[in-house]
N, C-alpha and C positions, 0 to 999 in steps of 0.2 A: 264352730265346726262340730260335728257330729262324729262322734267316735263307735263304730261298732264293736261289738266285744273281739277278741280273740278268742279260740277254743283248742282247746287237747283232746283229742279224742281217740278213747283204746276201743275196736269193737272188737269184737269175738272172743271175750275172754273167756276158757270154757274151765269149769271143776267138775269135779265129781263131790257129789252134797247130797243128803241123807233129808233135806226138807220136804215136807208136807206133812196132812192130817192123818194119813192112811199108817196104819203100822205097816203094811207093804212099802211104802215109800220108806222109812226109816231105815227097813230091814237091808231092802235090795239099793237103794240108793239112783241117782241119775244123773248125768250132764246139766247142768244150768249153763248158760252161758249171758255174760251180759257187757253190755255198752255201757260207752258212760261220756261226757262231753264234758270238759270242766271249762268255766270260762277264768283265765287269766289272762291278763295284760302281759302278752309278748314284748314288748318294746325293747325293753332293759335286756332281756335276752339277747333279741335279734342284734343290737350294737354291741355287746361286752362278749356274745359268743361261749358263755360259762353258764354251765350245767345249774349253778347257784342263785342265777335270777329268774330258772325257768323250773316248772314241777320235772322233776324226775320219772317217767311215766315207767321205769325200767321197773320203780322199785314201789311204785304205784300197782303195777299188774300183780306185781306178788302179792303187795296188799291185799287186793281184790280177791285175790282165786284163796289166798286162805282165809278170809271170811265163808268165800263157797265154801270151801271143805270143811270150814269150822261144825264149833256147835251147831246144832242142826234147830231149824225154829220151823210153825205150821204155816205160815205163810208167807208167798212172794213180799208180799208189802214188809214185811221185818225185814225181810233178806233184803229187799234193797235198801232199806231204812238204814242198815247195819253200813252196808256198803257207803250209803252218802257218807254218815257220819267218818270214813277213812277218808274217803276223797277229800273232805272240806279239811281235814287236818293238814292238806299243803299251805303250808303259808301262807303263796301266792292268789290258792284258788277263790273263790269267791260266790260260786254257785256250782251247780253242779245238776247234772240229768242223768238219770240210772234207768236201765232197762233190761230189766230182768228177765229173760228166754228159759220158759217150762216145757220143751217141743217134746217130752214124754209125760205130760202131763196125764194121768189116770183118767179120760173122758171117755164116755160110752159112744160117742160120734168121732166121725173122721173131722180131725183138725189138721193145719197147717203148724200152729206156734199158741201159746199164751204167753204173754208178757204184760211186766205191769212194769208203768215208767211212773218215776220220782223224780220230781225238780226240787230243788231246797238252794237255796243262799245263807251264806253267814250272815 
């Protein structure tokens, strides 16, 4: 039998974060906002019905937004780098997808969003 993963998924996390290369960016600071998909094996959860066999995503999302706010680094790719490396600290998780949202990004053109997405596995 073929098993597909399971997945947790938090979108729209948003901080306020001081990243980029621009001393403007530092100074005034911006919304990042990001996704992120972990994959764990539900199983154990969905029969025991305890918080303890499944990722905690309550305490997950605070993870998350205080890396935004954290120390400030010049690029998206750290900033999510930073983020996997939380995500994968749930015991359960086992991979993980990050997607980093720049939608004030400093561009001389009209854009919609920049985002840089990160998969990694334990």
């Amino acid at each position: 039998m073929v098993r597909v993963g399971d997945q947790i998924e938090l979108l729209g996390l948003r901080g306020f974060g001081r990243h980029g290369v621009f001393p403007e960016e530092r100074a005034n600071g911006q919304v990042f906002i990001v996704d992120l998909a972990l994959s764990v094996d539900t199983s154990r959860a969905a029969i025991s019905d305890d918080l303890a066999d499944t990722v905690d995503y309550g305490a997950l999302a605070l993870a998350v937004v205080a890396v935004i706010e954290g120390e400030p680094v010049d690029l998206l790719e750290t900033l999510a780098q930073r983020i996997v490396e939380v995500a994968l600290d749930a015991p359960l998780a086992t991979a993980v997808t990050v997607r980093v949202h720049k939608p004030q990004a400093p561009l001389t053109v009209s854009f919609a969003d920049v985002v840089v997405t990160v998969t990694r596995t334990k």
